[in-house]
C-alpha positions in Angstrom: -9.6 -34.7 -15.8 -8.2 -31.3 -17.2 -10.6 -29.4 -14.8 -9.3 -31.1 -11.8 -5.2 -31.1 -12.8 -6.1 -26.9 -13.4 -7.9 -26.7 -9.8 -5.2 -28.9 -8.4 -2.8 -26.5 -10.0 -4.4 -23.2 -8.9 -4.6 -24.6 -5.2 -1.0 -25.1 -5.2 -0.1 -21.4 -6.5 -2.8 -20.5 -3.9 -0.8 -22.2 -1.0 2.6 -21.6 -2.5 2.2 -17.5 -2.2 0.5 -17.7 0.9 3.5 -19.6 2.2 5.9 -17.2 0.4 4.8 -14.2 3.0 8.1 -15.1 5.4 10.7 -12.6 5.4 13.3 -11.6 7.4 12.6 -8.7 9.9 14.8 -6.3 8.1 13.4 -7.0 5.2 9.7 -6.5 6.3 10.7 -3.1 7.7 11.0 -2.1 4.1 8.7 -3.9 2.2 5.7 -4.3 3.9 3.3 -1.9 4.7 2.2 -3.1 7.7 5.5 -3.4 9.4 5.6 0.0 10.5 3.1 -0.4 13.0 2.5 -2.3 16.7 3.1 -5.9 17.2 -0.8 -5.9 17.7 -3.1 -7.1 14.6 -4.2 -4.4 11.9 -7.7 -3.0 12.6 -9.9 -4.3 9.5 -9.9 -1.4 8.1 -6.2 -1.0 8.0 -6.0 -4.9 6.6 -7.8 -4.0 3.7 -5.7 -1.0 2.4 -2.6 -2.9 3.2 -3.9 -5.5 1.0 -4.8 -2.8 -1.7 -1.6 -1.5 -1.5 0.7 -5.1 -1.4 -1.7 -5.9 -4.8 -0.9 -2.7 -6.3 2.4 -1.2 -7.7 2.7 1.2 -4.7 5.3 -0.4 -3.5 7.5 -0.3 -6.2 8.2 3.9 -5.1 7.0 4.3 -1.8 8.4 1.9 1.5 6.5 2.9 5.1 9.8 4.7 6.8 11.9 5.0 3.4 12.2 7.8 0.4 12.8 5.4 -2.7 11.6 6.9 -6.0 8.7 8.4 -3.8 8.0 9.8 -0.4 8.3 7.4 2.4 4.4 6.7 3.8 5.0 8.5 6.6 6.9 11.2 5.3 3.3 11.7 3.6 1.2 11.2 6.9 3.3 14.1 8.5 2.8 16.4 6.0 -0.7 16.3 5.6 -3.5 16.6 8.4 -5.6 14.0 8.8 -9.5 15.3 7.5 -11.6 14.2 5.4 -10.8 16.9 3.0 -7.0 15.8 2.9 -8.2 11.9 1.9 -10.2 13.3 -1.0 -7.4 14.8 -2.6 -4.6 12.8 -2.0 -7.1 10.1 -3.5 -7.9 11.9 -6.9 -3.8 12.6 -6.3 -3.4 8.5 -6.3 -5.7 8.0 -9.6 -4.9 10.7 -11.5 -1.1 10.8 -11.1 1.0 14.7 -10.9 4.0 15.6 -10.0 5.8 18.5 -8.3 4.9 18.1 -4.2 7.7 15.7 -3.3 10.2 16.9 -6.5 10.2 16.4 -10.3 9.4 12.6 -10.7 5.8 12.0 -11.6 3.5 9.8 -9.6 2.3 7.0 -12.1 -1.5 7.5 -12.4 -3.9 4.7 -11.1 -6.9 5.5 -13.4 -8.3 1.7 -12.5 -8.4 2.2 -8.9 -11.7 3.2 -7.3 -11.9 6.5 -5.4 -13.0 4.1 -2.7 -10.2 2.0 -2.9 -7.6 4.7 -2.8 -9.3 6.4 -0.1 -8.9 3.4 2.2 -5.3 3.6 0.7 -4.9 7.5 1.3 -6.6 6.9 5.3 -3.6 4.2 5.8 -0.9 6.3 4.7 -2.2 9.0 7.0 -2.7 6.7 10.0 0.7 6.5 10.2 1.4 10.1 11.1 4.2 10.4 14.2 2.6 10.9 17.3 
C-alpha cells in the first residue's frame, strides 16, 4: 500500500511540473532558453541542451537576449566564432568556472557536468549567433 501512495505521489509531481511549463509570452522571452528562437520546433539536438540548461543553474545569470549577473546567451554567440575549437573551450570554461571575459564576477564552476554535456550546452549558446 505504501509503494503505491509513493508512485501515486510521484506521478502527480510528475504531471504537476509538466503542467507548470505555461507562462506568459513576456515572461518566456526571459526565462526560457528556447524562446529566442523560430516558432518552428527545436532540432533534437538543440532540445537536449535546452533541457540541460532549464535542469541546471544556468539560468540563474544568463537569460537568451538579457545581461543579468552574466552575459546574455547571445551576447556570447556573437562574440565567439562558431568551430569546434571555440566549443571546447567555452566548455572546460562552463566546468571549471573563471572570471574576467565578461567583467569581475566569477562564473560558478560546474565540476559535475560532463564535457559532453556542456558541449551540447556551449553549441546552443552559439547557435544563437545574429545572422
Amino acid at each position: 500500500m505504501k509503494k503505491l501512495f509513493v508512485g501515486i505521489l510521484a506521478l502527480a509531481a510528475i504531471y504537476s511540473c509538466n503542467n507548470s511549463t505555461e507562462t506568459k509570452a513576456s515572461d518566456a522571452k526571459s526565462t526560457d532558453p528556447a524562446a529566442a528562437t523560430t516558432n518552428t520546433a527545436p532540432s533534437a539536438e538543440n532540445e537536449k541542451a535546452i533541457n540541460l540548461i532549464a535542469q541546471s543553474d544556468c539560468l540563474t545569470c544568463h537569460k537568451v537576449d538579457e545581461k543579468t549577473t552574466g552575459p546574455a546567451y547571445r551576447d556570447v554567440a556573437n562574440k565567439y566564432e562558431n568551430n569546434d575549437a571555440t566549443v571546447e573551450l567555452l566548455a572546460k570554461k562552463v566546468i571549471a568556472g573563471g572570471k574576467g571575459n565578461w567583467g569581475e564576477i566569477p562564473m560558478t564552476p560546474h565540476p559535475n557536468l560532463s564535457e559532453a554535456d556542456a558541449k551540447e550546452m556551449v553549441k546552443y549558446v552559439l547557435s544563437l549567433r545574429n545572422k
